[in-house]
N, C-alpha and C positions, 0 to 999 in steps of 0.2 A: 504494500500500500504506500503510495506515496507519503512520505513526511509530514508534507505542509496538512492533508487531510488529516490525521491524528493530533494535530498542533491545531488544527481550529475548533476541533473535539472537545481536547483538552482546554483550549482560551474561555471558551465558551461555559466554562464549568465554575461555580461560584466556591468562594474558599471555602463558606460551611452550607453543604446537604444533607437533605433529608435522607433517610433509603431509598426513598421511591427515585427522587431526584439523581439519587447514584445509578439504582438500576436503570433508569432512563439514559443517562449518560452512558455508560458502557453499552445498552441496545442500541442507540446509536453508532458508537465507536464500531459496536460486530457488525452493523447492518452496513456501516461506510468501508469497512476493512470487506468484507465480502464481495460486496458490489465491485471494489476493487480488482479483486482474487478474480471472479465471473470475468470483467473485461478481459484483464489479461491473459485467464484461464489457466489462471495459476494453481497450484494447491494452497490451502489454507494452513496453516500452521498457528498453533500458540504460542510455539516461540516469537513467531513475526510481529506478531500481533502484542505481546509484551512488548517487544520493543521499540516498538512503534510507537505505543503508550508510555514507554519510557520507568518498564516498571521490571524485576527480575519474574522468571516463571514461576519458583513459589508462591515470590506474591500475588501475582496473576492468578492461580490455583486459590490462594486464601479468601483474597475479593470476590472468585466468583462462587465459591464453596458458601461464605455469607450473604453473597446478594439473589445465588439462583437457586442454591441447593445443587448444583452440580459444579463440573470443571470447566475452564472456558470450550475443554475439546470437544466435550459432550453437547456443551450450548452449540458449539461451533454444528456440529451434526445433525442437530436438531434444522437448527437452521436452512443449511443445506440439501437437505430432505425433503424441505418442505419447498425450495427453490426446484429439485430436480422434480416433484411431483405437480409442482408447474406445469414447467418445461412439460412434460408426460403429458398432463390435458390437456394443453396450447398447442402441440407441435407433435409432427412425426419423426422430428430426429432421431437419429441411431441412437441407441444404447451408449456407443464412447461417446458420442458426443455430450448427450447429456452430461456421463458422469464427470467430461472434463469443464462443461459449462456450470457444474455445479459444484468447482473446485473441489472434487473429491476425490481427482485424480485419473481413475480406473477404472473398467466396468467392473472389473470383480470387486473391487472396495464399494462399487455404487448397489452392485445387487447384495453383499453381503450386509451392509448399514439399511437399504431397502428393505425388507427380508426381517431384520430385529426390529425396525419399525413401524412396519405396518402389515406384517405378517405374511407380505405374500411381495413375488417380484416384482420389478418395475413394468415389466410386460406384463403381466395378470392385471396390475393397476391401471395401465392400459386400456388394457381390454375391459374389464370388469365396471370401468367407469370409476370415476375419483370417490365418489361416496361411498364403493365398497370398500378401498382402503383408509377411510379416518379412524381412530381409536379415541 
């Protein structure tokens, strides 16, 4: 992700917040770090994304362990998921394509993360129409 976008993130963040006001901040920060990741069609990572935000991955790990109940990698998934099951009802793209437009790298990373979330693959989802796969 570019610099300057994590630096307007972070400007934009007042010295004392709420929690809600923190978790807003960081969903922002994931949603501008990913949109990122998707242009470029990069992979996503935690590391990058710490340091972007200018924070170590523990700490990264600690913040989001208290603001979402999970790891940034897991939000990061979540996320993603839900971008490539987009993609799935909008388009007929291939399988890689999707899973590289959904910074997740692989098809086999896209249908195995697929698959633990929503219980069935990215083609069944597909076909079965999106409403079969929501949990």
């Amino acid at each position: 992700m570019p610099p300057e976008a994590m630096t307007a993130v972070k400007r934009s963040t007042p010295r004392r917040t709420s929690l809600d006001d923190e978790r807003a901040l960081y969903r922002r920060a994931v949603d501008t770090y990913l949109a990122g990741c998707y242009r470029a069609r990069s992979r996503a990572t935690a590391s990058e994304f710490a340091q972007g935000f200018g924070v170590t991955g523990p700490s990264l790990t600690r913040i989001f362990r208290r603001l979402f109940g999970q790891t940034p990698l897991q939000y990061f998934r979540v996320r993603q998921l839900q971008h490539a099951a987009e993609l799935l009802e909008r388009s007929s793209r291939p399988m890689d394509e999707i899973a590289v437009r959904s910074a997740l790298g692989t098809r086999a990373t896209l249908f195995r993360l697929f698959v633990e979330q929503f219980g069935m693959t990215p083609e069944e989802y597909r076909r079965e129409g999106a409403h079969a796969g929501k949990k």
